[in-house]
Structure formats: structure tokens, C-alpha cells
Residue frames as qw, qx, qy, qz and C-alpha x, y, z in Angstrom:
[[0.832, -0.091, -0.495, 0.233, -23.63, -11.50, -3.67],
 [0.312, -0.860, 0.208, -0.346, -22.93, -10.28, -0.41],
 [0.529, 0.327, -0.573, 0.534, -19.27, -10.78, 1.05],
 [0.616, -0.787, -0.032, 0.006, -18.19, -10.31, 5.09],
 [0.319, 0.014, -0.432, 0.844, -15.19, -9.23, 7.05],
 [0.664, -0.603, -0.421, 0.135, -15.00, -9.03, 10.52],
 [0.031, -0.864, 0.046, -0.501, -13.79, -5.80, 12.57],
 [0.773, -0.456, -0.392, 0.201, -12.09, -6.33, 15.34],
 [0.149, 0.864, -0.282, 0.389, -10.43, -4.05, 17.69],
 [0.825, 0.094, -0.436, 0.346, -7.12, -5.26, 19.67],
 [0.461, -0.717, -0.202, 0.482, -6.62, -2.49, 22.31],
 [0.060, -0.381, 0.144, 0.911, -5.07, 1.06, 21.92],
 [0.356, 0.565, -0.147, -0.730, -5.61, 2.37, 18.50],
 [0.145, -0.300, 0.910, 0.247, -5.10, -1.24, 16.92],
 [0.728, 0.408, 0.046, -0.548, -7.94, -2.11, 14.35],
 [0.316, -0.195, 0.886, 0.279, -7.65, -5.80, 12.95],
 [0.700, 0.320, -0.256, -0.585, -9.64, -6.75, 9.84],
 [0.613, -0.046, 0.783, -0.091, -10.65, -10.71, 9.95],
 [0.619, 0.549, -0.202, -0.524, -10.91, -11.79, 6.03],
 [0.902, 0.325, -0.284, 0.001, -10.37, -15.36, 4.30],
 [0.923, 0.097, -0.106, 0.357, -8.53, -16.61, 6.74],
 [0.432, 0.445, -0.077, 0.781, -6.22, -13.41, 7.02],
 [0.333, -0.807, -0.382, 0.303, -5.81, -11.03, 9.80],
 [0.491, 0.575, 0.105, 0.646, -5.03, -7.81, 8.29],
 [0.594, -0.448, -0.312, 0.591, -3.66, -5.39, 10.83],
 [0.180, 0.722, 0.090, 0.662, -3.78, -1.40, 10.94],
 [0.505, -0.602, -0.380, 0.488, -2.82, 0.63, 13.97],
 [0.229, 0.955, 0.153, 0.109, -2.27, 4.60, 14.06],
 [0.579, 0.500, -0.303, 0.567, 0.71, 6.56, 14.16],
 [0.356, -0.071, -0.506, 0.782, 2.50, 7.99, 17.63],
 [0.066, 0.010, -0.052, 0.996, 1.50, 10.92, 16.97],
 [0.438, -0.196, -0.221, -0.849, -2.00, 10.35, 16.86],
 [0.576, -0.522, 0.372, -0.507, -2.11, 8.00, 19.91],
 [0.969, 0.139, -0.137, -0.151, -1.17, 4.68, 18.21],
 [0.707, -0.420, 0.508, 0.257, 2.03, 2.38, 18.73],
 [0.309, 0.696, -0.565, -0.318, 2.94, 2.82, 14.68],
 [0.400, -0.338, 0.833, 0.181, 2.91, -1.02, 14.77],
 [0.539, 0.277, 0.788, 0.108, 1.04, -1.61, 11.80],
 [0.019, -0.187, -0.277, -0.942, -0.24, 0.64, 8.69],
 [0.364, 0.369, 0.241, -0.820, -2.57, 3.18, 9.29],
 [0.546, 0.341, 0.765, -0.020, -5.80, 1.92, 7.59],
 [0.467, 0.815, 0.096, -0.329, -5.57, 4.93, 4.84],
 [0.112, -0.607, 0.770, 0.159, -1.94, 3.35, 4.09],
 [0.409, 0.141, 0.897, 0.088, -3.64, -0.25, 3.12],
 [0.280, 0.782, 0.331, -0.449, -5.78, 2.13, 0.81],
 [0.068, 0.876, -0.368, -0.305, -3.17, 3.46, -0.71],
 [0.239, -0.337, 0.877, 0.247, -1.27, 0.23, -0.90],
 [0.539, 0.182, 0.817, -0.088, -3.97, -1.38, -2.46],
 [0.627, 0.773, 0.067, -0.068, -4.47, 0.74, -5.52],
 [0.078, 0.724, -0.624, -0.282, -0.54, 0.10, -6.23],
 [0.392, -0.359, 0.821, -0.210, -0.74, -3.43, -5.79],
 [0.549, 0.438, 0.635, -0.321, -3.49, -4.00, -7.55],
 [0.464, 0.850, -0.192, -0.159, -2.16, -2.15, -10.51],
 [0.374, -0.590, 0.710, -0.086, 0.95, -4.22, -9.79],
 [0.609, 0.104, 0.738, -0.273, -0.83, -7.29, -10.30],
 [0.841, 0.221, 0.483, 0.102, -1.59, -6.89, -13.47],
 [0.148, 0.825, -0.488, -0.243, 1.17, -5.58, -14.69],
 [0.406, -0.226, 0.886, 0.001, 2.62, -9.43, -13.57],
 [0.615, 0.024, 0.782, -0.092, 0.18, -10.51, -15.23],
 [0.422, 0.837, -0.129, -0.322, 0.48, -8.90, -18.40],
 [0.049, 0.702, -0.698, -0.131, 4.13, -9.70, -18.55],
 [0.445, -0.254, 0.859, -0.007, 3.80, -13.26, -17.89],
 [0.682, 0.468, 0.543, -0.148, 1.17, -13.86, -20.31],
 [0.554, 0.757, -0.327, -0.113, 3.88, -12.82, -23.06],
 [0.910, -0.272, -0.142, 0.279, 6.47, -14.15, -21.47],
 [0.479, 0.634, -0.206, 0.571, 8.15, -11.65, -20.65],
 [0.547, -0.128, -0.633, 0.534, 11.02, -11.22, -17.34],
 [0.243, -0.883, -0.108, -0.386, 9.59, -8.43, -14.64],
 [0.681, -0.355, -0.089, 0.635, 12.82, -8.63, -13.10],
 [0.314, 0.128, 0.246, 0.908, 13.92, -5.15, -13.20],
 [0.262, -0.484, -0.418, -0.723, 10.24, -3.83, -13.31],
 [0.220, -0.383, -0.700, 0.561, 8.42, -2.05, -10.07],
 [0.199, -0.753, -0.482, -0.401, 5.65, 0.16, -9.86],
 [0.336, -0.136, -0.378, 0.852, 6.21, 3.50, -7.91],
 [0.202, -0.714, -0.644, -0.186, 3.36, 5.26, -6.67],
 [0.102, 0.183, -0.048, 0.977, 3.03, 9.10, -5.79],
 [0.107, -0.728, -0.669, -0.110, -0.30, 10.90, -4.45],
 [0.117, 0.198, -0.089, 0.969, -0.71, 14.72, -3.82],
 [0.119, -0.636, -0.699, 0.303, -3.41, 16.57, -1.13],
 [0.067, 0.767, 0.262, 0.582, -5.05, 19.53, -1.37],
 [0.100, -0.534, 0.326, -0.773, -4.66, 22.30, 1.93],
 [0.666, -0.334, 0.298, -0.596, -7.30, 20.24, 3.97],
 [0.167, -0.537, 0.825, 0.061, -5.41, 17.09, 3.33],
 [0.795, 0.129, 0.492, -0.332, -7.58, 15.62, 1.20],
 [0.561, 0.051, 0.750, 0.347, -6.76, 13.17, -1.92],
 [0.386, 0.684, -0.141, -0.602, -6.61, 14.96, -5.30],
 [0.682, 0.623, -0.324, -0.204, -4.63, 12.97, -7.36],
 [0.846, -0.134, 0.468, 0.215, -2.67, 9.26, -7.40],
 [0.435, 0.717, -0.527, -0.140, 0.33, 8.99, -10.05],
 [0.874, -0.210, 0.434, 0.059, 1.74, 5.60, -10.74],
 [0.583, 0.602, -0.509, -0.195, 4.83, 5.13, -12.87],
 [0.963, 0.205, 0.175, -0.008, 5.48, 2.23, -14.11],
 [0.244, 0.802, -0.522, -0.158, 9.63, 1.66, -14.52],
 [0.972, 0.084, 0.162, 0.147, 11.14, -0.73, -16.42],
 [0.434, -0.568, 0.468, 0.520, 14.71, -1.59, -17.27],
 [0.264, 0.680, -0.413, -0.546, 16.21, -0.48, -20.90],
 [0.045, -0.209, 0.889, 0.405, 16.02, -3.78, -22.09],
 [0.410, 0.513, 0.648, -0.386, 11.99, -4.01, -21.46],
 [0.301, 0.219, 0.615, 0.696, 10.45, -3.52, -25.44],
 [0.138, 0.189, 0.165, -0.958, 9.42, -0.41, -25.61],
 [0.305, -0.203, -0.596, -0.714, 6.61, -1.45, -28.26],
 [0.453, -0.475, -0.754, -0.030, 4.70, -2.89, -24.74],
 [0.019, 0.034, -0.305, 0.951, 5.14, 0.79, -22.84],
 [0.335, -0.181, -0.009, -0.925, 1.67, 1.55, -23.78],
 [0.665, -0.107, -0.674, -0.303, 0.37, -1.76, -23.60],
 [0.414, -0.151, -0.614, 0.655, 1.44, -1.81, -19.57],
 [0.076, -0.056, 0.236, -0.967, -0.30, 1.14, -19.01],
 [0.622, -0.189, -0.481, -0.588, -3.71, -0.41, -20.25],
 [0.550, -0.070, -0.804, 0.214, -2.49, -3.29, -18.03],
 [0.157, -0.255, -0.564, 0.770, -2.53, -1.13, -14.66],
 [0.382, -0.033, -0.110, -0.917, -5.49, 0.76, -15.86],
 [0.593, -0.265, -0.664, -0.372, -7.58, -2.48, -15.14],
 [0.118, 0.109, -0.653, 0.740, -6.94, -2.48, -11.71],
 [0.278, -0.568, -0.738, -0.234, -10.18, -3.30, -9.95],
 [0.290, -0.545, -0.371, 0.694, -9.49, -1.28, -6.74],
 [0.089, -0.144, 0.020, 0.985, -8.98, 2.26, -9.11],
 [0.172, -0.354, -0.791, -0.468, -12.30, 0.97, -11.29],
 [0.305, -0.639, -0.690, 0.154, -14.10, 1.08, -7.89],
 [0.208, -0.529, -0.375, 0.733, -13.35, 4.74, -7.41],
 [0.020, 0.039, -0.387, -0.921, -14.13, 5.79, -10.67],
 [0.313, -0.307, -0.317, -0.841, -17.54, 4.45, -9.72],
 [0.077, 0.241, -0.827, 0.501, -17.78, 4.32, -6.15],
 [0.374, -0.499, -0.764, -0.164, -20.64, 2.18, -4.27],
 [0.606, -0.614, -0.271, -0.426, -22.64, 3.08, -1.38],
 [0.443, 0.046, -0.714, 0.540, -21.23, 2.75, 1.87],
 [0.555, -0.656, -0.385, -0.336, -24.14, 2.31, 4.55],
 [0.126, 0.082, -0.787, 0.599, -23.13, 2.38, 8.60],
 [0.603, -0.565, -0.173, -0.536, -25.86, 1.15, 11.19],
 [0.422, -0.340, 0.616, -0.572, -26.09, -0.14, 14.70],
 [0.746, -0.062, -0.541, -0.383, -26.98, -3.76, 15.22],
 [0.557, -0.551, 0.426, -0.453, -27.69, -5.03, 18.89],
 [0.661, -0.047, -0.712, -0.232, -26.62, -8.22, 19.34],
 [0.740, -0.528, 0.288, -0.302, -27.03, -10.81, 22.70]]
């Protein structure tokens, strides 16, 4: 089934993504000629394997009923010399009254995460030219 989003660029360094409705915004940092008024598009990357692990945490919890007040998801990531991505860490803290017997059971939870799935077996990613009038 084949999906779309739309590219759009907004002036300077300012890259908009068009998607259901949504305009998702990325722009670059000062330093690298942007205005810093939006995240950098390796920052919505980033946010999206936390979020996404996030998710179903919520939706772990709720389907016990249990409160996720108290519960957030902190994310870490570490580069190698040529600043590339080695290694994502997500912990997962809850508050001393969370039952410990669901620690491991939370970890499965964020381990479903479609976004991390996709890197563990990443598609294809094609670029071409297409002329239009």
C-alpha cells in the first residue's frame, strides 16, 4: 500500500513535511545557517523512536489500569568520532509506588515500538527526479 507526504520547502533552511492534515516543521540550527525555529529533521528522528516507545508504554498501563502519572520515558543516544549513531538507551522511570512485578513487562511494552522495529529491519529508500509541468 503505498502512503504520500508532501515536501515542502519554506525559505532559508526551513523544510515543512505536509502529512494527514499536519504540517510538521524542521528548520536547522544557527550554526548551520538555519533560524533554530523548529527541530532539526534528525531531532523528529530521534523524537520519534521515544515517543513511539512512549506510546505504548500508555498503552500498556491503561490496559491494566494502571496511573502513568509519575511515569516518563528518558531517552539517551551516543556517536561514534564521525558523529554517527551507535547506540539509543531508553529508561523507562517510574515512581516507587509503580508494581515492580510490571518492570519487565514495560520493557516488552517499549520494545514494540514500530519506529525501532523499522530499524532493526530497515526498507529501501529510493531518490529520483520527476519533471513535472
Amino acid at each position: 500500500m503505498k502512503q504520500e507526504m508532501v515536501i515542502e520547502f519554506r525559505g532559508g533552511k526551513k523544510v515543512t513535511a505536509l502529512y494527514n492534515g499536519f504540517a510538521i516543521e524542521t528548520d536547522q540550527a544557527v550554526e548551520s545557517g538555519g533560524e533554530a525555529s523548529a527541530p532539526e529533521p534528525y531531532d523528529l528522528f530521534l523524537a520519534s523512536l521515544g515517543t513511539c516507545a512512549g506510546y505504548y508504554v500508555v498503552a500498556f498501563c491503561k490496559g491494566r489500569e494502571l496511573p502513568t502519572e509519575g511515569i516518563r520515558l528518558v531517552q539517551s543516544w551516543t556517536r561514534d568520532e564521525k558523529r554517527k549513531l551507535v547506540g539509543v538507551a531508553l529508561a523507562i522511570e517510574v515512581p516507587e509506588s509503580f508494581p515492580s512485578k510490571y518492570h519487565k513487562a514495560l520493557i516488552r511494552s517499549a520494545n514494540l515500538c514500530s519506529v525501532k522495529k523499522v530499524l532493526e529491519s530497515p526498507p529501501t529508500v529510493e531518490s529520483r527526479v520527476v519533471v513535472v509541468s
